[in-house]
Wavefront OBJ file of the C-alpha trace (Angstrom):
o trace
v -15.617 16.562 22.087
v -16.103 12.988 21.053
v -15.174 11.877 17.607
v -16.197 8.348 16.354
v -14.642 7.722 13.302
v -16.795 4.584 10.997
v -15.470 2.038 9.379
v -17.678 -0.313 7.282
v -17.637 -4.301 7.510
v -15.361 -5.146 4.197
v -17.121 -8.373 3.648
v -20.374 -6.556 3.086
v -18.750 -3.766 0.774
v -19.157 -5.731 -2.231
v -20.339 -3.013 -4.543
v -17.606 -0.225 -2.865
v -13.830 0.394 -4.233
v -12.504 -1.777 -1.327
v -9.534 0.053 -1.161
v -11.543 3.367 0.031
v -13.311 2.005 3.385
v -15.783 4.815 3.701
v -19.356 4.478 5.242
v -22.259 6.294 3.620
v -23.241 9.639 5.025
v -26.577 7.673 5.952
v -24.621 5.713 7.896
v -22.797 7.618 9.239
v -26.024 9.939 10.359
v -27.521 6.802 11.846
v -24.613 6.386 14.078
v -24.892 9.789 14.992
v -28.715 9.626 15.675
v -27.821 6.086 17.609
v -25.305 7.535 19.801
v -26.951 10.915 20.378
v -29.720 9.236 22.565
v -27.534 7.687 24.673
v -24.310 10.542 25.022
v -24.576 12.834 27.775
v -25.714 17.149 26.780
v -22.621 18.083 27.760
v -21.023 15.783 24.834
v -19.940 16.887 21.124
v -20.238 14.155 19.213
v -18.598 14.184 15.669
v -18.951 10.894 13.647
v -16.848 10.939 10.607
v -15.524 8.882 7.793
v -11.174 7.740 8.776
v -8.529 9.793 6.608
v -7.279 7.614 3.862
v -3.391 7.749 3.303
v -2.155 6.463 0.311
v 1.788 4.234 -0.385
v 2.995 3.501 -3.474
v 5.762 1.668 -4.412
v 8.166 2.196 -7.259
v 11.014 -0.018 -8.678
v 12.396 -1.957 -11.184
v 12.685 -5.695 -11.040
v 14.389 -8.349 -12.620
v 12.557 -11.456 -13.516
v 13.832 -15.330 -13.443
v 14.651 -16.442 -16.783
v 11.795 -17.678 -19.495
v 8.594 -15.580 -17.315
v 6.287 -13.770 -18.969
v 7.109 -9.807 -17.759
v 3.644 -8.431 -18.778
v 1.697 -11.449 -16.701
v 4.548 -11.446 -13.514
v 4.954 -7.411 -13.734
v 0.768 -7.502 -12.977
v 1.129 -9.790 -10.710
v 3.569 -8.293 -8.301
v 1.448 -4.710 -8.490
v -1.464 -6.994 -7.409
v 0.866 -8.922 -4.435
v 1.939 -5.360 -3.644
v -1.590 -4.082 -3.277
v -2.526 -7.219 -1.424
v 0.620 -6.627 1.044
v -0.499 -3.085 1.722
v -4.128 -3.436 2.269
v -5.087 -7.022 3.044
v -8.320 -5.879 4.317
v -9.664 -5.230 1.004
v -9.575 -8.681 -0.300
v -11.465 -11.834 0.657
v -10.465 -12.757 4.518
v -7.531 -10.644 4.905
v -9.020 -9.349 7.901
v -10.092 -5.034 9.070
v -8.268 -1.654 8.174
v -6.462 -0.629 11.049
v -5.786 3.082 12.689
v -2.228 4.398 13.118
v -0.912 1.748 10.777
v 3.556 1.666 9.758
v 5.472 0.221 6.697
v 8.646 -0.071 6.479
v 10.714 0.057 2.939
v 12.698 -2.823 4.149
v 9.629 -5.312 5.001
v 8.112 -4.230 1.639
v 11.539 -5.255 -0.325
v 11.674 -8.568 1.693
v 8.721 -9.400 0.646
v 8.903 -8.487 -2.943
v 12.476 -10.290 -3.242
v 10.822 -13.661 -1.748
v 8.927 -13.956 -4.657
v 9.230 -17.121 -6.440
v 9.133 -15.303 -9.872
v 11.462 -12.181 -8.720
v 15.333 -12.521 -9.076
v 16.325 -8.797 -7.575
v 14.853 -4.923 -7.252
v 16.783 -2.151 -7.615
v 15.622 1.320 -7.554
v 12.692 1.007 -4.549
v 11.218 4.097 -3.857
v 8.034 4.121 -0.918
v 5.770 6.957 -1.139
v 3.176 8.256 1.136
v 0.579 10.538 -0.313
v -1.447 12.356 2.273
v -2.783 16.039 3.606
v -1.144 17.765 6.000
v -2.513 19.453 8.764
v -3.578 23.093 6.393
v -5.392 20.311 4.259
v -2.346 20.777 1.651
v -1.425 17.476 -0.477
v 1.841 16.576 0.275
v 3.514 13.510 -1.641
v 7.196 12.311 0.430
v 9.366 9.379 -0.518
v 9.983 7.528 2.779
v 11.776 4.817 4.461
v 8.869 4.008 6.924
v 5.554 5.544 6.192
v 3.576 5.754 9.604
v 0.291 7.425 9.505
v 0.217 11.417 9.989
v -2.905 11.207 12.245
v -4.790 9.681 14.804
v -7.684 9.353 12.532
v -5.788 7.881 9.317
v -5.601 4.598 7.758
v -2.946 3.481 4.790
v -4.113 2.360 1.937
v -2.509 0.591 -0.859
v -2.353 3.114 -4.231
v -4.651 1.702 -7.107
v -1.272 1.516 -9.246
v 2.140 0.701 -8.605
v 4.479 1.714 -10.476
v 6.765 -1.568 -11.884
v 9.250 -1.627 -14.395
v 10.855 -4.807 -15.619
v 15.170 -5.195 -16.148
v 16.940 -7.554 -17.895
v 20.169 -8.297 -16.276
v 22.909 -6.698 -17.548
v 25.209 -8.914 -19.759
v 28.518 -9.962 -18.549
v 31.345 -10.570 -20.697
v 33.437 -13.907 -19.731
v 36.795 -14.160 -21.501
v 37.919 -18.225 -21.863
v 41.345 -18.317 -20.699
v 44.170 -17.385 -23.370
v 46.670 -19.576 -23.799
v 49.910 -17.813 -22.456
v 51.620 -19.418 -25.916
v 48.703 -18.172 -28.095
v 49.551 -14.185 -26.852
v 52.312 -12.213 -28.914
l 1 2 3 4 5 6 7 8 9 10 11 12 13 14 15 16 17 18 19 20 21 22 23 24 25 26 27 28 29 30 31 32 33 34 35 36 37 38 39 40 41 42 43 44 45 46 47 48 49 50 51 52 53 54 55 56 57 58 59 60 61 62 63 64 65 66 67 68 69 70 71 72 73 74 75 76 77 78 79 80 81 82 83 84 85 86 87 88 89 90 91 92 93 94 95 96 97 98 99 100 101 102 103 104 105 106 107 108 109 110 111 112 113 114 115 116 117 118 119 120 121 122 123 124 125 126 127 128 129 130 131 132 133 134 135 136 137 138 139 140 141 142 143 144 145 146 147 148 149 150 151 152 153 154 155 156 157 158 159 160 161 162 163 164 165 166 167 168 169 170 171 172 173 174 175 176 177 178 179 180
């Protein structure tokens, strides 16, 4: 048994939801047809589309003083997104088998932000099927792919709350004569 498992060229996939690198079922039945002539009788060949597994991040940030939440609150689900799957954006490179992210990494990265003050609250969550096909959705502190044949893949949304810092009460000095 021989599986080949197709990945298409990202900088061709204009028209395709980049963040779902699947090749047609024509293509993939011309690989087949390709390889067929040239594989050996004794070979089963299986040409298939990789198994996509989805992270998604959750937490609540707090934001340098005077940004707009709405416009930096966007813009971190789209850093996020970038972080996860650089592949599907202009010249950030292939989708990769047996791929790892670590919680940590991902709240570095979100914390060296130049708009982001602090997160609390990060959650990472891996979304894939286990080996009966069942869904199964697990908050992790290092997603690694569940299979051989699996990619991750960023989730369309993340889900990004903005804080404001809690307020803290300063008390001026009292006056030891002022207290009775």
């Amino acid at each position: 048994n021989v599986t080949v498992v197709a990945i298409p060229d990202q900088q061709f996939q204009k028209l395709r939801d980049p963040l779902q690198p699947y090749a047609s079922l024509g293509v993939l039945e011309e690989i087949e047809a390709f390889l067929k002539k040239r594989l050996s009788c004794f070979v089963d060949l299986h040409v298939r589309n990789p198994e996509l597994e989805e992270v998604k991040v959750e937490c609540k940030i707090c934001l340098y003083d005077g940004l707009d939440e709405t416009f930096y609150a966007n813009k971190l689900r789209e850093a996020i997104t970038r972080f996860l799957s650089p592949w599907a954006f202009p010249g950030g490179g292939n989708p990769s088998f047996g791929g790892k992210v670590c919680k940590s990494a991902l709240i570095n990265f979100v914390e060296d932000l130049s708009y982001v003050d602090y997160v609390i609250d990060f959650q990472l969550w891996h979304t894939f099927y286990d080996i009966n096909g069942n869904p199964q959705k697990v908050e992790k502190n290092e997603v690694v792919c569940s299979k051989a044949v699996s990619i991750l893949v960023s989730a369309r949304e993340h889900d990004v709350k903005v804080i404001k810092p809690a307020k803290v009460e300063t008390h001026g000095e009292e006056c030891p004569c002022e207290a009775k």
